[in-house]
Each structure stands twice: as structure tokens, then as C-alpha cells.
N, C-alpha and C positions, 0 to 999 in steps of 0.2 A: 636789309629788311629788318623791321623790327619784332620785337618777340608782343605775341600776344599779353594781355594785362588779365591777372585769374583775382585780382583783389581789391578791394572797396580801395577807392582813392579819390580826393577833390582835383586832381590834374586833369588841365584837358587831355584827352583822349582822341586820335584818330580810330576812325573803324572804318577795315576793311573789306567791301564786300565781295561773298563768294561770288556771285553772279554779276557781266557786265553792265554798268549804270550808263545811261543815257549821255551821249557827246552832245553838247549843245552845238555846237558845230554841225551834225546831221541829225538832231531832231526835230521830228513831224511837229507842223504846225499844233498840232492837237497837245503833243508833248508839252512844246513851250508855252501855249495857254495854261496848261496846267503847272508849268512851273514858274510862272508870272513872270519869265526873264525880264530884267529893265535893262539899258545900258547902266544903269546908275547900280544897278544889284548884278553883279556877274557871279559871286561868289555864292554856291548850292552847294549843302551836304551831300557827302558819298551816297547818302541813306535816304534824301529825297531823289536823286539821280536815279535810284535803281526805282525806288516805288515808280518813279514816272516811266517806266514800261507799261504799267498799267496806266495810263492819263486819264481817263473816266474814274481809276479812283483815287488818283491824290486830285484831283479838280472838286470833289466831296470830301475827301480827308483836310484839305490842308483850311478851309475857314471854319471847318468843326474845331481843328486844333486851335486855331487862333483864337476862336470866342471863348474853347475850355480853359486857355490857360492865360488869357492875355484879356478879356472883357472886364470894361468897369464894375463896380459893384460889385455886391457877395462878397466871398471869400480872400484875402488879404493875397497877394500873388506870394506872397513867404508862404502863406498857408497850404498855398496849389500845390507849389513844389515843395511841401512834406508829403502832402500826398502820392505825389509824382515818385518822389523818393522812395517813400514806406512800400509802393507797390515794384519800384526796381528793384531794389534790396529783398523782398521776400523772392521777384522771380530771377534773383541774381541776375542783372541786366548791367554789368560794370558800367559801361556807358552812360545811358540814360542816368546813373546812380550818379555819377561823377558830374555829370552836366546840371540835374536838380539839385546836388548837396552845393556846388559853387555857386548857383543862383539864388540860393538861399542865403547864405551866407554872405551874398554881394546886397541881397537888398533888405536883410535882417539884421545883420553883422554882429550875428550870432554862431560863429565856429563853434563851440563848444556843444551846441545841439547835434552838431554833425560828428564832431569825435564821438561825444558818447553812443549815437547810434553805429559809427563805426566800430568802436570799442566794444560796446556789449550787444550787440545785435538786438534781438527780440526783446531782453532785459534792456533796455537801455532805460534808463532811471532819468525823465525830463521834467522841465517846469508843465504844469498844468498841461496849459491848449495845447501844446506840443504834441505832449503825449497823447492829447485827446486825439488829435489828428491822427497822427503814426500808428497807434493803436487801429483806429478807424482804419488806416490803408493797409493796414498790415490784416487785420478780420477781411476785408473785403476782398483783397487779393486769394488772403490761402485757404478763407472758406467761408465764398460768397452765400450760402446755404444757411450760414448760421449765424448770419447780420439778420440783427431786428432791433426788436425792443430796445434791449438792454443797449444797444452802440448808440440808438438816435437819441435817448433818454439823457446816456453821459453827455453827447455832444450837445446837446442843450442843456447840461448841468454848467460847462460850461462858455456857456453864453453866446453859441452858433445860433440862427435862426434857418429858418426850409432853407432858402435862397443861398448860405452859404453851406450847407451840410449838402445840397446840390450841386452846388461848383466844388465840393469835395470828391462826392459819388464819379461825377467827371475827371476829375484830374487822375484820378484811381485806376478809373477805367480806361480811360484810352492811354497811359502806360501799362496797364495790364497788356495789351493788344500790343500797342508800339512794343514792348521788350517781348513780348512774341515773335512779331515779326524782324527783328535784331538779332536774334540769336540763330535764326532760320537761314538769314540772309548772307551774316559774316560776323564777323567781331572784333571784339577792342583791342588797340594797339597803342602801343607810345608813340606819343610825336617822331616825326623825325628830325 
């Protein structure tokens, strides 16, 4: 068995959930609609496995997630996952944290954005937009109450329009939720 993971890392990460996930082998039709099985796709996260006990709502969750974090247009998908990021990292989500900062870094190949937010947390001292985002998911996650003015104003200072400061508010929010629901469920482990 492996020991659980208590700190920010770009390795992949298994997580294990407390609660049994879905055997594709005896799941209800209704299940496998909602988990899109193909023969060509067999491979399913531990983490969609267990949501699909509920199948009415990962069959609603799972094309929200897709147009939040994967639709054309708007926000630059590096940008998604700072957001994704900024919102794991304040609600300490190891996982999620680990899975945004590699995707980042895979389609930015920008490492150095991800040390320094690993390195100094909340301080993390980045190029401009960066910050602007992080900042952004970091206000939104630990105190949705007190985004206004001032956050939309910077993000247009530098040079977001609605349409991407939207698919930001999104990428925020549904890790906000996701690393809720993760930490509820089970948690991160090393490979084995």
C-alpha cells in the first residue's frame, strides 16, 4: 500500500477512494451512459468511477467539465489550469494541484510558474497574467464575498476580456467543487 501524499507535487498521483467506485463489469446501463464507456476508452478515473454511483449526475457534470476546461475560445487552456490550480492549492486539493500544475506546464512549458507558486504559496511573485489569474483564483476560492471591482478591473488591466475572465470564474469554480468533493471521497497517494 502506498502512504498517502500531504504536499504540493507535479507527479502524477493515484487517489484512493474511501467509498466503492463503479465495476464496469456490473454497471447499470444508466451508469455506463454516463460514463461514456467506448471499447476504444476502457481507462476511467478511480474519481469518475465513484461519482458514477450517482449517474444523473456525472451525465450533467461531465460536458460542464469538458466545455469548462477544454472549449475553444476565451481563455488560453494554460490559463484554465492556473485557475484550476490557484483554486486547488488554496483548498489544498494535492491531487487536482498536481494534475493542473503538470498540464500546465505540458502546454506552457513554463515550470518555473509552478515552483514559485509551490515555493511561496500565496506570495508567489509571478510574470504579470499569471499573477493576474492566481491572484484571481486564489480571491475567488478563499473569499468569494469579496471579488468585485477591484479583481475584474486588474483582469482587464491586464488584457482579459468578459469571455475569458468567464472561462476563468469557471475553471475556479468547478475545482472549487471538484476538490470538495475529493477530499470527501478519498485521497492522494503515490503511484505504485
Amino acid at each position: 500500500m502506498s502512504d498517502a501524499v500531504h504536499e504540493f507535487t507535479v507527479e502524477a498521483l493515484d487517489w484512493k477512494p474511501y467509498i466503492r467506485p463503479v465495476d464496469l463489469d456490473t454497471a447499470t446501463p444508466e451508469q455506463l451512459d454516463a460514463l461514456k464507456v467506448t471499447p476504444s476508452n476502457k481507462k476511467v478515473s478511480a474519481y469518475v468511477l465513484v461519482l458514477a454511483n450517482e449517474a444523473e449526475t456525472l451525465r450533467e457534470r461531465t460536458p460542464l467539465f469538458n466545455d469548462i476546461m477544454y472549449s475553444e475560445g476565451g481563455l488560453s487552456r494554460g490559463g484554465r489550469e492556473i485557475g484550476a490550480l490557484a483554486a486547488s492549492f488554496v483548498n489544498h486539493c494535492i491531487y487536482c494541484a498536481a494534475v493542473h500544475a503538470a498540464r500546465y506546464i505540458q502546454l506552457e512549458k513554463r515550470p518555473e510558474v509552478v515552483e514559485e507558486i509551490y515555493r511561496n504559496g500565496l506570495d508567489a511573485d509571478l510574470p504579470e497574467f499569471e499573477q493576474a489569474l492566481f491572484n484571481f483564483g486564489v480571491d475567488l476560492t478563499a473569499h468569494p464575498d469579496n471579488v468585485g471591482t477591484y479583481q475584474f478591473y486588474h483582469l482587464r488591466e491586464t488584457g482579459l476580456d468578459d469571455l475569458e475572465i468567464l472561462d476563468l470564474i469557471h475553471s475556479v469554480a468547478i475545482f472549487g467543487w471538484a476538490n470538495r468533493l475529493m477530499h470527501t471521497l478519498g485521497e492522494p497517494h503515490r503511484q505504485e
